[in-house]
C-alpha positions as CSV (number, residue, x, y, z in Angstrom):
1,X,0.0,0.0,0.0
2,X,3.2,2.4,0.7
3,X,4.3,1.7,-2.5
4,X,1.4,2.7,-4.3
5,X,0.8,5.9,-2.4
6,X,4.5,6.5,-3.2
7,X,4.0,6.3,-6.8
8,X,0.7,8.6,-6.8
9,X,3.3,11.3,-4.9
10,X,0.9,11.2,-1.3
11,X,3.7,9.5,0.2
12,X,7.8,10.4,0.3
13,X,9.6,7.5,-0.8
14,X,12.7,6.4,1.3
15,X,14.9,5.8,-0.8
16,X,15.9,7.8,-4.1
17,X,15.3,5.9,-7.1
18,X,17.2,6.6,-10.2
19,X,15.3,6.4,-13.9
20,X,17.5,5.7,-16.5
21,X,17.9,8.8,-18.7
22,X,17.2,7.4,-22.0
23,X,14.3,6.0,-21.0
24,X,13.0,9.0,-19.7
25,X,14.1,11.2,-23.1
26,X,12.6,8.2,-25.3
27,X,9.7,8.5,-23.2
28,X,9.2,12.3,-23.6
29,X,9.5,12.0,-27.1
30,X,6.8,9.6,-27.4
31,X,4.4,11.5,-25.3
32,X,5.3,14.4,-27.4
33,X,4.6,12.7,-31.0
34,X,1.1,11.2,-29.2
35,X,0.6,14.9,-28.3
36,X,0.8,15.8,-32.0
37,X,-0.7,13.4,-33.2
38,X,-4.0,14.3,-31.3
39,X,-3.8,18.0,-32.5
40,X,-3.8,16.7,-36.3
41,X,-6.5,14.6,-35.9
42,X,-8.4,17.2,-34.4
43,X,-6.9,19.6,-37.4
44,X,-8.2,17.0,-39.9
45,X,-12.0,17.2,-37.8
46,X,-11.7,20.3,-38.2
47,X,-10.8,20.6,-41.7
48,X,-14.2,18.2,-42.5
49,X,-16.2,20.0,-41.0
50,X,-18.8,17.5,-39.9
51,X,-20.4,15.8,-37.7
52,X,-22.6,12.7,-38.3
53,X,-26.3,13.3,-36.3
54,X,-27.3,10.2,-34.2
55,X,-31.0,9.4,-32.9
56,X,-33.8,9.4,-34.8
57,X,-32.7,11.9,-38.0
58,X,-31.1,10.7,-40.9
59,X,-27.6,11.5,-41.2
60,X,-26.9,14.9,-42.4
61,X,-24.1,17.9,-41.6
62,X,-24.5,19.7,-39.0
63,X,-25.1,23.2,-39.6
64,X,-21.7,24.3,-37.6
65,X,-20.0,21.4,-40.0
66,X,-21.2,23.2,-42.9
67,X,-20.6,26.9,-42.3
68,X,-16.6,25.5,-41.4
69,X,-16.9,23.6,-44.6
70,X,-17.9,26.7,-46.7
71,X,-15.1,28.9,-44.7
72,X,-12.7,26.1,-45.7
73,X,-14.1,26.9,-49.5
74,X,-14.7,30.1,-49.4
75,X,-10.7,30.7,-48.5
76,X,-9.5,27.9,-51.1
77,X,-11.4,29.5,-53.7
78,X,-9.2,32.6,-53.1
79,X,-5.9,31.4,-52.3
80,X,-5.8,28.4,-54.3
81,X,-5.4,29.0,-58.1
82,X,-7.0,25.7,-58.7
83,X,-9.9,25.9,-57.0
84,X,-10.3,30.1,-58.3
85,X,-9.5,28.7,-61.9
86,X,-12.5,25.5,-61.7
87,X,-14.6,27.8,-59.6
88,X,-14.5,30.7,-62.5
89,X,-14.4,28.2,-65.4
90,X,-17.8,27.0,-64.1
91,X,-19.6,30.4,-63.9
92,X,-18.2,31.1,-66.7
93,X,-19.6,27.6,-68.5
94,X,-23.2,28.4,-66.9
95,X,-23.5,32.4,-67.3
96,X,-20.9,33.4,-69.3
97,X,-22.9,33.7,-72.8
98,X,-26.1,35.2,-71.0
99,X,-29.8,33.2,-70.7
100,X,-32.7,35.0,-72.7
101,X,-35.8,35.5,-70.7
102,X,-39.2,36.7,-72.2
103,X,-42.7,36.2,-71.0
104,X,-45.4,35.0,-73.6
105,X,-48.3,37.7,-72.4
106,X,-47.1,40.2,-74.8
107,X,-49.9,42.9,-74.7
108,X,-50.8,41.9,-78.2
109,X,-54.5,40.4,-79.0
110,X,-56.0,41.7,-75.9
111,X,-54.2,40.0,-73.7
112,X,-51.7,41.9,-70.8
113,X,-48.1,43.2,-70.8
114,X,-46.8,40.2,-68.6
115,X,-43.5,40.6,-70.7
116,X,-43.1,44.2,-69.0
117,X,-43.9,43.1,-66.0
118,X,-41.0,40.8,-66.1
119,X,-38.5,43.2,-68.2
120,X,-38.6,45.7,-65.4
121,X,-37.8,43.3,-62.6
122,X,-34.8,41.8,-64.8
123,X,-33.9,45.4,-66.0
124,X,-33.8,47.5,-62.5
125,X,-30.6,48.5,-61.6
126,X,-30.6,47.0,-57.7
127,X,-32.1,43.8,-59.0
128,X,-29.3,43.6,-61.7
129,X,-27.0,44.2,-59.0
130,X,-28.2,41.3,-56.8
131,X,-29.5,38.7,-59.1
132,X,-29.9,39.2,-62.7
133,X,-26.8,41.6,-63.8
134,X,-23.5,39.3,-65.4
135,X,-21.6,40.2,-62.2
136,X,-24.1,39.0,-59.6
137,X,-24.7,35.6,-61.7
138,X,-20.7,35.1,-61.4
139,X,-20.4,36.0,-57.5
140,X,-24.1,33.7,-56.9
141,X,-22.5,30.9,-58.9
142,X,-19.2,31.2,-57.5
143,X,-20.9,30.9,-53.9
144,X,-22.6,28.1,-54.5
145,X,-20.1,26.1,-55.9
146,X,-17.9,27.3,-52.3
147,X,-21.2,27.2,-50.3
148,X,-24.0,24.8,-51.6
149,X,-25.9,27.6,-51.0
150,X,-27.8,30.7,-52.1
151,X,-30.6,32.7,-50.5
152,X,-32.5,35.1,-52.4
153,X,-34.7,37.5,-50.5
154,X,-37.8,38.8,-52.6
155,X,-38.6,42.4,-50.7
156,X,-42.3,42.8,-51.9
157,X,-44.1,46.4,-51.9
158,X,-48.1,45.3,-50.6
159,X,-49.3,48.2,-52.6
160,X,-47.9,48.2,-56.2
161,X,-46.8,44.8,-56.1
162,X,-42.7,45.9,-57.4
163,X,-40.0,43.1,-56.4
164,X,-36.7,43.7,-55.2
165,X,-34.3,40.9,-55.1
166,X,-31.5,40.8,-52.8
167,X,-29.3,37.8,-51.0
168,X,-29.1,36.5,-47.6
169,X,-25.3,35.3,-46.4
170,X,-25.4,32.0,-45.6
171,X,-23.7,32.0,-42.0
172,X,-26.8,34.0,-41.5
173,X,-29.3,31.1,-42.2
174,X,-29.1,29.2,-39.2
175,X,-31.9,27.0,-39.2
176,X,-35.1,25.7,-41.8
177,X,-38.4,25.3,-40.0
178,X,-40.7,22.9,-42.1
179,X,-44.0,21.2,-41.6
180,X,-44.6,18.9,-39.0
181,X,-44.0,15.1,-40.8
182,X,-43.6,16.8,-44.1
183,X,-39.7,18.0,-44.6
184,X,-40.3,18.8,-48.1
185,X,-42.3,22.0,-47.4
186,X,-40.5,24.7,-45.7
187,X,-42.0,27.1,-44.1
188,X,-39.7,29.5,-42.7
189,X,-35.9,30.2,-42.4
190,X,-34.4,31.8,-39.4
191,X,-31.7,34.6,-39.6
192,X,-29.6,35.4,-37.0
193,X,-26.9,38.6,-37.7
194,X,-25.4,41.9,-36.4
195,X,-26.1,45.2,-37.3
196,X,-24.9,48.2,-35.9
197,X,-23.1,45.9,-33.2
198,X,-27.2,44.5,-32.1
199,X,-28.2,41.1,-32.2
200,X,-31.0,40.6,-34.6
201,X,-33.0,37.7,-35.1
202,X,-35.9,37.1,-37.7
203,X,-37.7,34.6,-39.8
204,X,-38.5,34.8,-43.4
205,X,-41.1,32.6,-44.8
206,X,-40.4,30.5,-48.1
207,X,-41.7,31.8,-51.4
208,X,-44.1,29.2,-51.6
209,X,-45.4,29.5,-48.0
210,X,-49.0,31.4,-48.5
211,X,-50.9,30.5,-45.5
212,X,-54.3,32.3,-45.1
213,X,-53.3,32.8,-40.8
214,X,-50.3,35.1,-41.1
215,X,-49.5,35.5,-37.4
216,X,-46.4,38.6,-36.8
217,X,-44.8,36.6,-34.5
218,X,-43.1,33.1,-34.4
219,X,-42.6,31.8,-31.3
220,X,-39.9,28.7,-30.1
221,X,-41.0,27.9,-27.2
222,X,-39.2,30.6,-25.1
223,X,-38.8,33.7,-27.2
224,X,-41.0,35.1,-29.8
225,X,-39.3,36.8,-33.1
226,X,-40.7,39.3,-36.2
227,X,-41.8,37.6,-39.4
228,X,-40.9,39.3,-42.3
229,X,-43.8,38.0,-44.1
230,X,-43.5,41.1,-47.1
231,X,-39.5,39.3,-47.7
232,X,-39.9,35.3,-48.7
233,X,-37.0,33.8,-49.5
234,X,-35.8,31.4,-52.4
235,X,-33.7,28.9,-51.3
236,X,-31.2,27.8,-54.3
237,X,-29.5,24.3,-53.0
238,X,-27.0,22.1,-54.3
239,X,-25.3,18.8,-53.3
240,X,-27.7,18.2,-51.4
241,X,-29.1,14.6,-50.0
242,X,-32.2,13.6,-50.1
243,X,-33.8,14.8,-47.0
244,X,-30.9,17.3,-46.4
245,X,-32.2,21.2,-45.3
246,X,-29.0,22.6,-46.8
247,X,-26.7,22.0,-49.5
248,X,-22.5,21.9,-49.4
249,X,-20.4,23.7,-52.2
250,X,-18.6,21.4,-54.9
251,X,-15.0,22.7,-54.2
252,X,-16.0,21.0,-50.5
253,X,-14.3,17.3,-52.3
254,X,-12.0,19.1,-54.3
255,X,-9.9,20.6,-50.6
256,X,-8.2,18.1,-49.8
257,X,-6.6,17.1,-53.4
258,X,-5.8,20.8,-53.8
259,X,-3.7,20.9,-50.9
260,X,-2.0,18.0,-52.0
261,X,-1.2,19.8,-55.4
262,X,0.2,22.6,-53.9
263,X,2.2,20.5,-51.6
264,X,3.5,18.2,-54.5
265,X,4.9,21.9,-56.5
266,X,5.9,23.3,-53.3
267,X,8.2,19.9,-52.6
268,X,8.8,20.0,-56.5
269,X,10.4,23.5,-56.4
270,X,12.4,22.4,-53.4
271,X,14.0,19.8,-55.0
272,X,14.7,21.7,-57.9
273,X,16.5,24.3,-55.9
274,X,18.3,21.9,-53.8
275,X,19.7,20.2,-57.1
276,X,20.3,23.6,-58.4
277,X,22.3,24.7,-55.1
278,X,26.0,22.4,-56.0
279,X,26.0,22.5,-59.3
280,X,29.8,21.8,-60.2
281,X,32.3,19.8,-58.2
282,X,36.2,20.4,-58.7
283,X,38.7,18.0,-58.0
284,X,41.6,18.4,-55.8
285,X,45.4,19.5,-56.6
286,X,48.7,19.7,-55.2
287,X,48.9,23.2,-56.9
288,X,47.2,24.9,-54.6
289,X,44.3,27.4,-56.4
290,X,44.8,31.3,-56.3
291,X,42.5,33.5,-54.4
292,X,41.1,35.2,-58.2
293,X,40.2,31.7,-59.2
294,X,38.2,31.3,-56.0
295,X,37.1,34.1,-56.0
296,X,35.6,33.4,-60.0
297,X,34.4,30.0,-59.3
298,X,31.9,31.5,-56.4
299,X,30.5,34.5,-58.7
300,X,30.0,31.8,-61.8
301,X,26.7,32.7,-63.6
302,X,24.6,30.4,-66.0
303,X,26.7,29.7,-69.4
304,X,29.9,30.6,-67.7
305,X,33.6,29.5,-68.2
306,X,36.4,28.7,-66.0
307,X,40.3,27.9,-67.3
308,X,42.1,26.0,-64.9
309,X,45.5,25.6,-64.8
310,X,47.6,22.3,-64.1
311,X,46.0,19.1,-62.5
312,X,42.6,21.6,-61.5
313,X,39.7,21.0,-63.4
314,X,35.9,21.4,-62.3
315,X,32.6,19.2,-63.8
316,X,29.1,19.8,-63.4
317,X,27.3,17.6,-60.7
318,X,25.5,15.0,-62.9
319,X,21.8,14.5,-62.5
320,X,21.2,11.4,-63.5
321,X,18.8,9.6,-61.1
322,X,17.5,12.5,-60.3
323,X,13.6,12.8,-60.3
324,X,12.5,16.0,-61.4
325,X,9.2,15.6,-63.6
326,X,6.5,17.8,-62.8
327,X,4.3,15.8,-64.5
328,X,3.8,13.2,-61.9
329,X,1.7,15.2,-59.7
330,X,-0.3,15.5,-62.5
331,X,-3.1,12.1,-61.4
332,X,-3.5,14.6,-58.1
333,X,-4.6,17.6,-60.0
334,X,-7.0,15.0,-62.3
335,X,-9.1,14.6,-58.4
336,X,-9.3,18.2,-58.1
337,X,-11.0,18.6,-61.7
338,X,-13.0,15.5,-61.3
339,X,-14.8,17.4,-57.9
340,X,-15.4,20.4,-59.8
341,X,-16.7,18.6,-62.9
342,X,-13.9,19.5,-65.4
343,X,-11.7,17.9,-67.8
344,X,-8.0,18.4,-66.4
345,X,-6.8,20.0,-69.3
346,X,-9.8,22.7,-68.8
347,X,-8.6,23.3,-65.6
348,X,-5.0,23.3,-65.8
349,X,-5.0,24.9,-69.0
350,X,-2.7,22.5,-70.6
351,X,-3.4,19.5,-73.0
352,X,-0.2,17.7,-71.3
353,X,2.3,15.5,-73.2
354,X,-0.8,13.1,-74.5
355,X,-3.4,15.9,-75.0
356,X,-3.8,17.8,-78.0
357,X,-5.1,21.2,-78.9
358,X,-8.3,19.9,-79.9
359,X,-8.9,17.9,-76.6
360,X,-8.3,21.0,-74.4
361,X,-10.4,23.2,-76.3
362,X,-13.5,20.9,-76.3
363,X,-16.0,19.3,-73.8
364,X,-16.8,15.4,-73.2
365,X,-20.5,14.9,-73.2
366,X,-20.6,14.4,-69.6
367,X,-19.4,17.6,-68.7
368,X,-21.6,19.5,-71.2
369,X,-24.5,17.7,-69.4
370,X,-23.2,18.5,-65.7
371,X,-23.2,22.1,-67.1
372,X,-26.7,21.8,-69.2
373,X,-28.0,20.5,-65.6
374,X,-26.9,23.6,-63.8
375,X,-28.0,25.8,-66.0
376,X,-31.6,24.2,-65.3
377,X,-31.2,24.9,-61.9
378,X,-31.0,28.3,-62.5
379,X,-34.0,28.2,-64.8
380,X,-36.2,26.7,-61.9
381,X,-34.7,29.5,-59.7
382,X,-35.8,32.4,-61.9
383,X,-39.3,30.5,-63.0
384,X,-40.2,30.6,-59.3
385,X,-39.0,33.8,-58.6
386,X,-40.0,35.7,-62.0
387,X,-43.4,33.6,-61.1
388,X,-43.6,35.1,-57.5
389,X,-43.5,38.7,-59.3
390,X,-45.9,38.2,-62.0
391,X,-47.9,36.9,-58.6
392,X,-47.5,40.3,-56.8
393,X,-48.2,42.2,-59.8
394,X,-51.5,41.0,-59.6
395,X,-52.5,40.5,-55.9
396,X,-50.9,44.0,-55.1
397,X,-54.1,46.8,-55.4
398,X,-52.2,49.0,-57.3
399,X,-50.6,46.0,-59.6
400,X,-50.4,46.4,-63.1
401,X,-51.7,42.8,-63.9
402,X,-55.4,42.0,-63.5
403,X,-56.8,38.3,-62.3
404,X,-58.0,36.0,-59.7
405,X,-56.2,34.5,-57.0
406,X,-57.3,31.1,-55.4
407,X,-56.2,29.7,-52.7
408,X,-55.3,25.3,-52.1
409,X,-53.9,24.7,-48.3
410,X,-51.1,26.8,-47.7
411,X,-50.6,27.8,-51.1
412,X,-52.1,30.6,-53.8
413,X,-52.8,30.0,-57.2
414,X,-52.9,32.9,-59.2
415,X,-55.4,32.9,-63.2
416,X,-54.5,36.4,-65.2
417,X,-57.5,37.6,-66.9
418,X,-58.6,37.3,-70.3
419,X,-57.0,34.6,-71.0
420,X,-53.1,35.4,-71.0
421,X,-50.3,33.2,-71.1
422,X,-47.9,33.4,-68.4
423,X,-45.9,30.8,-69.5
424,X,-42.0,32.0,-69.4
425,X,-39.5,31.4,-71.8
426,X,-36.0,30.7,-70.5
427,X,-33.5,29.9,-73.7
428,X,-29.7,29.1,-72.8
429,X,-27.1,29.7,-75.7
430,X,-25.4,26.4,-76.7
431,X,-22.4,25.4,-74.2
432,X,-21.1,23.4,-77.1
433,X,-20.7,26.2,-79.5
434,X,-22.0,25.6,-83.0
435,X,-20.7,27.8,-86.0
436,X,-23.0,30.3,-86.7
437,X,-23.1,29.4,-90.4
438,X,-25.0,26.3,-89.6
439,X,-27.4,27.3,-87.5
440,X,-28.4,29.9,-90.3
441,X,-28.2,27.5,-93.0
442,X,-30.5,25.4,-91.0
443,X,-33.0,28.4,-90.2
444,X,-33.1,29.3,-93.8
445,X,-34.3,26.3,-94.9
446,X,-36.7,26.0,-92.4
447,X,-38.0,28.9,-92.8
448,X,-38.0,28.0,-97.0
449,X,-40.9,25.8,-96.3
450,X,-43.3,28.3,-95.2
451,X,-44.4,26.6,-92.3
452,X,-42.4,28.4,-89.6
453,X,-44.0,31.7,-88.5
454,X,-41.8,35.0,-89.6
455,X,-41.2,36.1,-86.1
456,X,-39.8,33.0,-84.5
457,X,-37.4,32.6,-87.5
458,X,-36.4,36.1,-86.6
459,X,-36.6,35.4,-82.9
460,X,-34.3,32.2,-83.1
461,X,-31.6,34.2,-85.8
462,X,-31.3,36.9,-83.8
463,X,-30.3,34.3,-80.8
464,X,-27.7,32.7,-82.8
465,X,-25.9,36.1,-83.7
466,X,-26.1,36.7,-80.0
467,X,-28.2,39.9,-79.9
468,X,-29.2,40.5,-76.4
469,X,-32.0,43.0,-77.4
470,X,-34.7,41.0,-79.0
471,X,-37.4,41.7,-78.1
472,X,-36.9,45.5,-78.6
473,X,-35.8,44.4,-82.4
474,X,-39.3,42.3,-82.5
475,X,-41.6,45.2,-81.3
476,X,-40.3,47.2,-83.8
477,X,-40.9,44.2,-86.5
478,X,-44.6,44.1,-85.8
479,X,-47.8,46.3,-85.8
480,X,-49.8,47.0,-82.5
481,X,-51.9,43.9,-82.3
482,X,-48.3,42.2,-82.6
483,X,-48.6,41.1,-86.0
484,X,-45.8,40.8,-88.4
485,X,-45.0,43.4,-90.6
486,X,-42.8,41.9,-93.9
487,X,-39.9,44.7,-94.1
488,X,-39.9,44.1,-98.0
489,X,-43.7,44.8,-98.0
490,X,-45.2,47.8,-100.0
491,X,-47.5,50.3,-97.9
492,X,-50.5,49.0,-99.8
493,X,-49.6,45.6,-99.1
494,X,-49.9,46.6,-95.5
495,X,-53.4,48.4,-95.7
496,X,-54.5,45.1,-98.1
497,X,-53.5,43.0,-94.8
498,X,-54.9,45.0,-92.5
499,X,-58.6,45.7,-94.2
500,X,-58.7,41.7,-94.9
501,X,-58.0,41.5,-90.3
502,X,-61.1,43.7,-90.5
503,X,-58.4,47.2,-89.6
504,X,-58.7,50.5,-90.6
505,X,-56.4,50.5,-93.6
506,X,-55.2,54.3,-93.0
507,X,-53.7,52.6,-89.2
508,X,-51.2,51.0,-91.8
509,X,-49.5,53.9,-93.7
């Protein structure tokens, strides 16, 4: 018992015991290295960024794991030039040759100027600056490839029914309240932030969340908040999992191979300089070498000479053995392109020693269809959102679109009267870039058989020439009922067309 309460230090031993000193160093070092050891696993927890949920949820990130995950991005997609380079290669792929958007409800055979509607939300200067300018479409694209996700905050006015877009940070979003046994439908989103060094808190109700009770206040059990019932919010997710309330970016599975890239260069370039740093040897002499020759050898640039007299003479250090081929790291920098959905030549810019011009300048199928998808992400994105404005238009009092609204559950349908199309038309360019003389061969000839109407021929040439104004260019092609008017026409062809439509000839000089 003495012994054991001398070695827990409660009881002075008698006699001094000595501890081998080697043991004790080799015993340090161990504890030291276990010490280490601990802090990089907890690094490499950290640099995951996730946490597996136990109990009765499905396994999802937490939300802390995710907002680490997108500060890991978010930094990468900075500092690391592969990561930046895949991250803008992508926007670019997606947004980069613009998206034509134009509402059938023209104004034209009695039916109402949904098309305006729609041109002003797209066309005002803050809403460009959030959501549909180039720039924004870059920065929302480029943070939910580093994020996963994008919130997009629809600031409603109740009397004339005008939209304003604008984006919520993600680190903001801190939690997704849906329906009780139904985690399809969300119904609100809960913001925490800081403003003007206050806590604020708030929730925002989805865009689809219409119920007919709109209480101001949402309660948790312990605190009671404001709902910002006049802001829903679009939630644009990717990556995620079915059952998932929140998305994670693409460069998350990309991290860890770009690090390794960098590392591979970074030990690359080392070696290079260390082989670089004796570059000659010389060989001994009994003729002992002058200070000037000592002096030379020391200041010797590339492509020098040296004359050496007697038994001297100096040879380069050979290399041979020496491993010094950049292309190696090369299978590393193929994982980074395959997490961001790129061929590695895309992304490193270089066809390699078994590319070729061709390969690097063109897309595989599967990547054109990754690219094809996102893009109709983005469409569903604006169709809600342009649909939640053509909504407003109508429901505000002072709206500029007439109709009725009905209501199913928790949601609102709305009909525009006399009978006009809402439908929205949503036309990408081609990713995979098809020479121009083709597609106007092709439209020629279809429009040679007389059965494809004037204006779409028009509408779908002035799309492959890449005109952004079209529908400006199409007003000014047709009459006020919207009807074409043939530019090779004489004016009495015109008042001809118009008396036989039952118009007053003169409305055609």
């Amino acid at each position: 018992m003495g012994k054991i309460a001398q070695f827990f230090g409660l009881q002075e031993s008698a006699i001094t015991s000595t501890v081998d000193e080697g043991a004790l160093a080799t015993a340090e070092y161990r504890a030291e290295k276990l010490a280490e050891s601990m802090v990089q696993m907890q690094l490499a927890m950290e640099d995951m960024g996730w946490e597996k949920l136990t109990g009765q949820f499905a396994q999802e990130f937490t939300r802390d794991g995710l907002k680490r995950a997108a500060e890991l991005s978010r930094m990468m997609a900075v500092a690391n030039p592969l990561i930046k380079r895949g991250l803008a290669i992508r926007a670019s792929y997606v947004h980069g040759q613009g998206v034509g958007i134009t509402a059938r409800g023209d104004g034209n055979h009695g039916t109402q100027k949904v098309n305006d509607v729609v041109q002003e939300f797209l066309d005002d200067d803050t809403n460009r600056a959030a959501l549909t300018g180039h720039q924004a479409k870059l920065r929302l694209e480029t943070s939910l490839g580093t994020d996963g996700n994008v919130f997009i905050t629809l600031f409603t006015n109740p009397l004339t029914g005008k939209v304003q877009a604008r984006t919520l940070p993600f680190d903001e979003i801190t939690e997704k309240v849906t329906v009780p046994g139904d985690r399809m439908v969300t119904m609100f989103y809960r913001r925490d932030w800081v403003e003007n060094n206050m806590q604020h808190t708030a929730y925002y109700p989805d865009i689809r969340w219409r119920p007919l009770t709109r209480t101001k206040w949402y309660t948790d059990g312990q605190n009671r908040y404001e709902i910002k019932w006049d802001s829903p919010v679009y939630h644009l997710q990717d990556n995620g999992l079915d059952g998932w309330k929140f998305g994670i970016g693409d460069a998350y599975a990309a991290l860890p191979w770009a690090r390794a890239y960098k590392e591979f260069l970074e030990d690359w370039v080392l070696l290079v300089k260390a082989l670089s740093r004796i570059a000659f040897q010389m060989s001994k002499s009994k003729t002992p070498i002058s200070q000037q020759q000592r002096a030379g050898l020391q200041n010797m640039g590339a492509g020098s000479t040296v004359q050496m007299g007697g038994e001297q003479k100096i040879e380069a250090v050979p290399k041979t053995g020496a491993t010094i081929d950049s292309e190696s790291g090369r299978p590393v920098a193929t994982m980074v392109a395959a997490a961001l959905g790129l061929p590695v030549t895309t992304l490193l810019a270089d066809p390699g020693q078994t590319g070729a011009r061709a390969t690097a300048e063109t897309l595989n199928q599967p990547t054109m269809l990754e690219f094809k998808g996102r893009q109709e992400l983005w469409t569903e994105a604006l169709r809600a959102i342009l649909g939640y404005v053509i909504d407003q238009a109508v429901i505000a009092p002072r709206g500029p679109l007439k109709g009725t609204v009905s209501r199913e559950q928790n949601t609102l349908s709305v009909q525009l009267a006399g009978n006009t199309d809402r439908t929205l038309d949503i036309i990408w360019p081609d990713i995979n870039e098809m020479p121009v003389e083709t597609i106007m061969k092709a439209l020629v000839d279809a429009d040679g058989t007389g059965k494809m109407p004037p204006l779409v021929t028009l509408r779908l040439m002035l799309r492959a020439l890449g005109v952004r104004d079209v529908d400006e260019i199409l007003d000014e092609m047709t009459d006020d009922d919207g009807n074409w008017i043939d530019p090779e026409a004489s004016a009495g062809d015109a008042a001809v067309q118009a008396f036989r439509r039952g118009e007053n000839k003169e409305a055609a000089r």
